[in-house]
C-alpha atoms as one frame of an Amber mdcrd trajectory, in Angstrom:
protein
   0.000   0.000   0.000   1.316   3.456  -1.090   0.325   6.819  -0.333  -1.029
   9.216  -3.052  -2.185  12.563  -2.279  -3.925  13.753  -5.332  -4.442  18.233
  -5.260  -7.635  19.103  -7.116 -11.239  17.137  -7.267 -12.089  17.511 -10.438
 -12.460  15.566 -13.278  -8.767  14.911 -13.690  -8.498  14.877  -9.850 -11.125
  11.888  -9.924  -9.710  10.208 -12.212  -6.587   9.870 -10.330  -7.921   8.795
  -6.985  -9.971   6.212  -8.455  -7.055   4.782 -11.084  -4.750   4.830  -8.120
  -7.060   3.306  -5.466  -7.798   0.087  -8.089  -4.058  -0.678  -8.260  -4.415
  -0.835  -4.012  -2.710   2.479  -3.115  -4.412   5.017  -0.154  -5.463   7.844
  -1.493  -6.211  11.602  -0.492  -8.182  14.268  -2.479  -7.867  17.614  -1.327
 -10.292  20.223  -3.104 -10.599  24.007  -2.836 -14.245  24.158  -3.374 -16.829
  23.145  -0.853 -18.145  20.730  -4.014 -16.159  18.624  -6.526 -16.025  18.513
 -10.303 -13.986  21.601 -11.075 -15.117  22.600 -14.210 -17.029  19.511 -14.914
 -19.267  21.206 -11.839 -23.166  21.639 -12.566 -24.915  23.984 -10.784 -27.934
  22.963  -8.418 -31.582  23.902  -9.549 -33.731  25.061 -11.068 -31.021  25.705
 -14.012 -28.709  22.541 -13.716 -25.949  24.939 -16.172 -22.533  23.777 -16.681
 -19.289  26.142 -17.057 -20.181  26.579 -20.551 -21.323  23.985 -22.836 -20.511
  21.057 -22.040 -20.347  17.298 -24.257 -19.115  13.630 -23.610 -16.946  12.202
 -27.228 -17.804   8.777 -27.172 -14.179   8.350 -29.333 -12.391   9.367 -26.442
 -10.561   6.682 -23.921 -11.879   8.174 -21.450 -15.336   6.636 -22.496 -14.424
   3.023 -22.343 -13.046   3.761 -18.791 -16.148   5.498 -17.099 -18.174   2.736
 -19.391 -16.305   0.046 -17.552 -17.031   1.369 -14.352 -20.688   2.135 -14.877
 -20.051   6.018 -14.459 -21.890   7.545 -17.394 -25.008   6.621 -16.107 -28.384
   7.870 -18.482 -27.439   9.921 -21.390 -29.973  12.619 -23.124 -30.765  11.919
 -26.601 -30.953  14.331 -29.018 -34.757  14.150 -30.705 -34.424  13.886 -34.729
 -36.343  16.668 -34.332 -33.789  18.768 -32.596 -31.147  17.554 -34.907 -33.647
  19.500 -37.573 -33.400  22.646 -35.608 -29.591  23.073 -36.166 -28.850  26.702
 -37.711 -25.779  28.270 -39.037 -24.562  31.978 -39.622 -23.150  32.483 -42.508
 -22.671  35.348 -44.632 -25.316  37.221 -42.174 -28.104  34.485 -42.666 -28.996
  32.022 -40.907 -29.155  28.813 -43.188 -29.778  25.168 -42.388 -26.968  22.938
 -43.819 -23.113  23.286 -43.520 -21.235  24.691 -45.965 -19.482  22.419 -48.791
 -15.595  23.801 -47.711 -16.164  22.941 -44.714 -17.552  19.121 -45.132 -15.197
  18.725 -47.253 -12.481  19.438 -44.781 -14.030  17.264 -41.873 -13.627  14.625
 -44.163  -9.309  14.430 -44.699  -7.348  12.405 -42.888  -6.087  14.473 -39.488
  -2.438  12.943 -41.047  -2.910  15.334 -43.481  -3.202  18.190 -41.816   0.784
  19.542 -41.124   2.315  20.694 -37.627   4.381  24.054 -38.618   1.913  25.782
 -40.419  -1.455  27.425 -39.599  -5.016  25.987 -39.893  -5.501  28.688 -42.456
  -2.339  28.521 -44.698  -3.192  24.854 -45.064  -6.684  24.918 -45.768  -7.467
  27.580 -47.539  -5.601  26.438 -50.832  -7.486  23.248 -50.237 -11.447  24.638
 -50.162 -11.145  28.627 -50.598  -9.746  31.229 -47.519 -13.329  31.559 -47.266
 -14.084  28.154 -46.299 -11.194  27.688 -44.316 -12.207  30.497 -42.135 -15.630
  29.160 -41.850 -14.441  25.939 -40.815 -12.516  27.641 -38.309 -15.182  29.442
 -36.718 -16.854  26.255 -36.960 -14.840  24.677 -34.189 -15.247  27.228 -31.518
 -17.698  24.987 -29.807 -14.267  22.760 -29.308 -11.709  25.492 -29.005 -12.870
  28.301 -27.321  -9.989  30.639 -29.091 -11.035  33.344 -30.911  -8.502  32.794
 -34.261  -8.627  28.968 -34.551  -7.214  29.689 -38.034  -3.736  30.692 -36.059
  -3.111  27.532 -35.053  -1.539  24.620 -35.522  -2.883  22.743 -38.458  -2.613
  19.529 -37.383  -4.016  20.329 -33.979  -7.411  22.428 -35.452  -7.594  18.945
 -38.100  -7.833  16.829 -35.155 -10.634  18.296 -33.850 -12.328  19.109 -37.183
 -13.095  15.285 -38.084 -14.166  14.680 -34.188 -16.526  17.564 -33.782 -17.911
  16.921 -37.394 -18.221  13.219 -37.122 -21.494  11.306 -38.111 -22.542   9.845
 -36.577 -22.018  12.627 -34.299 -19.585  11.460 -31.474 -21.081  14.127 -28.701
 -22.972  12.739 -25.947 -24.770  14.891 -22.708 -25.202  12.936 -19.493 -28.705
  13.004 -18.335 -28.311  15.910 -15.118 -25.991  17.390 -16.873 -22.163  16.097
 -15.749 -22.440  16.864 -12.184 -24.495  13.685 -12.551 -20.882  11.881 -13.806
 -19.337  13.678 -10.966 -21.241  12.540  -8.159 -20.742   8.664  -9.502 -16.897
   8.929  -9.452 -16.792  10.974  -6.039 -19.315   7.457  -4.642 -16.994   4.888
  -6.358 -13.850   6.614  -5.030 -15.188   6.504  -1.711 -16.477   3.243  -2.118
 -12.469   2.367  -2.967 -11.545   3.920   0.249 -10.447   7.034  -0.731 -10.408
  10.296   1.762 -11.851  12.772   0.162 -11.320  16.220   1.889 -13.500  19.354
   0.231 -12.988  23.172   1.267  -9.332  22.158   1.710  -7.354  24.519   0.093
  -3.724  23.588   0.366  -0.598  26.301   0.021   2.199  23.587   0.236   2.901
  20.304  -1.147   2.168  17.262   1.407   5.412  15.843   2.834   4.020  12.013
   2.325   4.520   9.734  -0.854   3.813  11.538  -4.213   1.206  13.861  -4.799
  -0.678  14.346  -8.227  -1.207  18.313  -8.423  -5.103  17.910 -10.956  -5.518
  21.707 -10.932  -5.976  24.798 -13.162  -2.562  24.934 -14.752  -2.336  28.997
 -12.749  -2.822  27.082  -9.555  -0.223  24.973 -10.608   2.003  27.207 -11.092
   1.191  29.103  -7.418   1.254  26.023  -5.227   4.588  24.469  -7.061   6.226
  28.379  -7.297   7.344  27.288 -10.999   6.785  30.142 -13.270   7.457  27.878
 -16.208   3.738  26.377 -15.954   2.000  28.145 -18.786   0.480  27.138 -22.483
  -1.549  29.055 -24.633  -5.619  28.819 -23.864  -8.593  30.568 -25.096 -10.700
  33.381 -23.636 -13.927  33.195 -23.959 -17.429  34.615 -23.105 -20.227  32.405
 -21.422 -23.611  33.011 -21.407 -26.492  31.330 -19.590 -29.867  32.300 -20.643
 -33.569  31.030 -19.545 -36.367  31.598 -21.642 -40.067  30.401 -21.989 -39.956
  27.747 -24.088 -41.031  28.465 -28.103 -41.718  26.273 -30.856 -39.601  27.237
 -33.314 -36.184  28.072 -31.617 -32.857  26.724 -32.624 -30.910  23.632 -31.478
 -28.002  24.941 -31.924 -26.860  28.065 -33.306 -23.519  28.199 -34.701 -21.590
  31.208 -36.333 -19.628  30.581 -38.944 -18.812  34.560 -39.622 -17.529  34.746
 -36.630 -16.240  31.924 -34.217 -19.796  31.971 -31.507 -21.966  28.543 -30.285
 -25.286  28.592 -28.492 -27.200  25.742 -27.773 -30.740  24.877 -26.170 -29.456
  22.166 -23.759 -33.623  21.690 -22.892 -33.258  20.192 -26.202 -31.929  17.229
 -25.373 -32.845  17.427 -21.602 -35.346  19.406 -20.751 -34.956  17.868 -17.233
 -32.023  20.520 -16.615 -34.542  23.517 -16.394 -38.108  23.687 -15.484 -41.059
  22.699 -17.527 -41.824  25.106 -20.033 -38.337  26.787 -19.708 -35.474  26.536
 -22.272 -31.775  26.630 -21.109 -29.514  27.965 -23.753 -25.938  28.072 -23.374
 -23.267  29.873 -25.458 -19.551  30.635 -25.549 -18.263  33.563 -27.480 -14.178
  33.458 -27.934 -12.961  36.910 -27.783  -9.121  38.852 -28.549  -6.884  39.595
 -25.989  -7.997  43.556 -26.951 -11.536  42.519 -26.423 -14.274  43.268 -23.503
 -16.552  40.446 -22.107 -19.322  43.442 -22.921 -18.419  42.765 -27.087 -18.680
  39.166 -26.350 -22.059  39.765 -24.638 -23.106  41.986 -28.151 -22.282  39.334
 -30.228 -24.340  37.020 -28.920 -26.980  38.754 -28.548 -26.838  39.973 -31.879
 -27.042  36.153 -32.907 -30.163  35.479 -30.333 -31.650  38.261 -32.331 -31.722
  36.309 -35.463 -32.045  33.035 -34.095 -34.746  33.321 -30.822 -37.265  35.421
 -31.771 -38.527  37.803 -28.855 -35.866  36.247 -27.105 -35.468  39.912 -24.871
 -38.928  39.747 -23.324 -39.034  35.749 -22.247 -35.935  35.977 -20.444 -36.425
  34.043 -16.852 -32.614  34.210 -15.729 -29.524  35.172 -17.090 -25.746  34.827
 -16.356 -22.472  35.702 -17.588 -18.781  35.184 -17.417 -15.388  35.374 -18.823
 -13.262  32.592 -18.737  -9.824  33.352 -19.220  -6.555  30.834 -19.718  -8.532
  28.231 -18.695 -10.520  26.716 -21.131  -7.969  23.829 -22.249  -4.786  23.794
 -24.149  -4.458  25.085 -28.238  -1.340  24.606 -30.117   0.229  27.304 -31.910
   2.345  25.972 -35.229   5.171  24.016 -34.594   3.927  22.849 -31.213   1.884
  19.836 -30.025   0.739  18.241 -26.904   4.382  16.784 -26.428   5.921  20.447
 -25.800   3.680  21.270 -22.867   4.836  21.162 -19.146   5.609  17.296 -18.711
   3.180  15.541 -16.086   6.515  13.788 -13.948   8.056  17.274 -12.494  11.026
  15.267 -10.556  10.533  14.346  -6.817   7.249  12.908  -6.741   5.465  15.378
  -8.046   3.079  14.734 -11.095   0.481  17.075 -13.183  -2.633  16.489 -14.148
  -5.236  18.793 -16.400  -5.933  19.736 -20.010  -2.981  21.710 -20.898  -0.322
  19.753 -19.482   1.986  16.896 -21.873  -0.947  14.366 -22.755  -3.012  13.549
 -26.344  -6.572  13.795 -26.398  -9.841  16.323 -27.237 -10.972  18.587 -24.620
 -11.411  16.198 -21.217  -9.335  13.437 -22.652  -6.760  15.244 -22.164  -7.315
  15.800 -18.443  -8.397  12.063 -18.291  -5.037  10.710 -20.207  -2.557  12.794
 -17.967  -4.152  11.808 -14.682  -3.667   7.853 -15.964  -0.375   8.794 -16.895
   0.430  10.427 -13.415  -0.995   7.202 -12.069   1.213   4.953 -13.864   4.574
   6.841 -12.859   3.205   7.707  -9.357   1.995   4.194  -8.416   1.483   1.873
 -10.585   5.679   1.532 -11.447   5.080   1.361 -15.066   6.369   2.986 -17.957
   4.385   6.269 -19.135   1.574   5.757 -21.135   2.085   8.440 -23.314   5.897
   9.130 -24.255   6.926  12.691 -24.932  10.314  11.794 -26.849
């Protein structure tokens, strides 16, 4: 028996203390917040919103793992009839099917797609600078950056032919993913795992390794290394309640400009009240730009998509979420050049901008195995960064 103290209980965090409790180590989960889930947190009634939106890819590894387990519990399906209700912006219309660039695209090999060069040098001799740049736009609902078209090719490709796959590969947890949460948090327990919440810690435990699952700023504060830092998006979020209409949008998706909203009620109208619709939207923004041009955008995209959408509003909320909404990769970088997970003397990351492959939450899934592997289980790293 070995003693792992894992910093941080969220998603990655959980990961951890249940990977490391299976292979018969005692574990300890200390967690700033009075609640766990980090980011994967959904808030409590009557509007069960996420930090943003919020999807499960069921290519990921980290499906086969919580499938294993019995952790994904119900999922929401998505009525054909929603499906219908999808709605693009492009060339200041909304219009109901994608545009030909940009299946075209999803469909090339992600091997195609090069590592030094930009999204946008790449594609655009391939479908039009046009297309490319609607493509681009296409993916903020994956990349929460605000010029996808910047970066790495072969990065943006990746997540092109995942977010475009059809069958589609996004699933939604029934309860939104608090309910995934809650089942990790019981099985850890039920492994024997301590799990300690408003326990915000300023220095490293002195016993057996400790697997720091945090923001990758926190990081950087509780280890004092200033060379903890990767590129990330910034990003408006808006949460809107509305009485339900007939008529509204799925999903609206800007292709002008990179913007996402979505009617979560859609698929699981359990997450708001009857008769209510829960829309969520992220709007990425420049580091020159104000949450309040965010906030105009969207609304400016409600406008065409919800109609009356100003006079049925129940609730509102808004944010900016800045640095921490996963790691992009600028040309000539990939996920091997960010900070390693083993830091030397026991000390392993964890998150989704730290040295691990994977799409949004894989990414904090695959480095918390990986921290796992070196911390406890005495096995070679699961992903190699040579």
């Amino acid at each position: 028996m070995q003693q792992l103290t894992v910093v941080g209980g969220g998603f990655a965090g959980l990961v951890a203390a249940i990977d490391a409790a299976e292979a018969g180590a005692r574990v300890t989960v200390y967690e700033a917040h009075r609640e766990l889930g980090g980011r994967a947190r959904t808030a409590s009634g009557p509007y069960r919103t996420n930090e943003g939106p919020h999807a499960l890819y069921r290519g990921g590894p980290h499906w086969a793992w919580l499938a294993e387990r019995d952790l994904i519990g119900p999922l929401a399906r998505v009525p054909l009839a929603e499906t219908l209700r999808l709605r693009l912006h492009q060339d200041g219309r909304l219009r109901r099917t994608p545009p030909v660039p940009l299946l075209r695209l999803a469909r090339r090999p992600v091997t195609d797609a090069p590592v030094d060069r930009t999204f946008l040098s790449w594609a655009a001799p391939l479908v039009g600078e046009r297309g490319a740049r609607q493509a681009a736009n296409f993916l903020a609902v994956a990349l929460f950056h605000h010029d996808v078209g910047a970066l790495s090719a072969a990065f943006v490709q990746e997540r092109l032919v995942r977010v475009a796959a059809f069958p589609p590969e996004a699933s939604y947890p029934r309860g939104g993913w608090q309910s995934v949460v809650d089942r990790m948090a019981a099985r850890a327990r039920a492994l024997g795992v301590r799990i300690e919440t408003g326990a915000r810690l300023t220095g490293l435990p002195g016993d057996g390794p400790v697997v720091v699952a945090t923001s990758l700023a926190a990081a950087r504060t509780l280890l004092g290394d200033a060379s903890l830092t990767w590129e990330s998006g910034r990003t408006v979020l808006l949460d809107l309640a509305l009485d339900a209409r007939r008529g509204d949008p799925w999903v609206l998706s800007d292709l002008d400009a990179p913007a996402w909203l979505e009617r979560f009620t859609g698929q699981d109208p359990g997450l708001a009240p009857a008769g209510h619709s829960l829309v969520q939207g992220q709007l990425p923004i420049g580091p020159g730009q104000s949450k309040a041009e965010g906030i105009a955008r969207a609304e400016r995209l409600l406008d065409l998509g919800f109609r009356g959408w100003r006079e049925r509003v129940l609730w509102r909320r808004e944010a900016l979420a800045s640095g921490r909404t996963g790691a992009v990769d600028l040309p000539g970088t990939t996920w091997r050049d960010r900070p390693a997970v083993d830091r030397g003397h026991g000390v392993y990351l964890a998150g989704d901008q730290v040295a691990a492959p994977g799409v949004l939450s894989e990414v904090s899934f695959n480095s918390a195995r990986e921290a796992v592997t070196l911390a406890v289980r005495g096995g070679r790293p699961l992903h190699t960064t040579a």
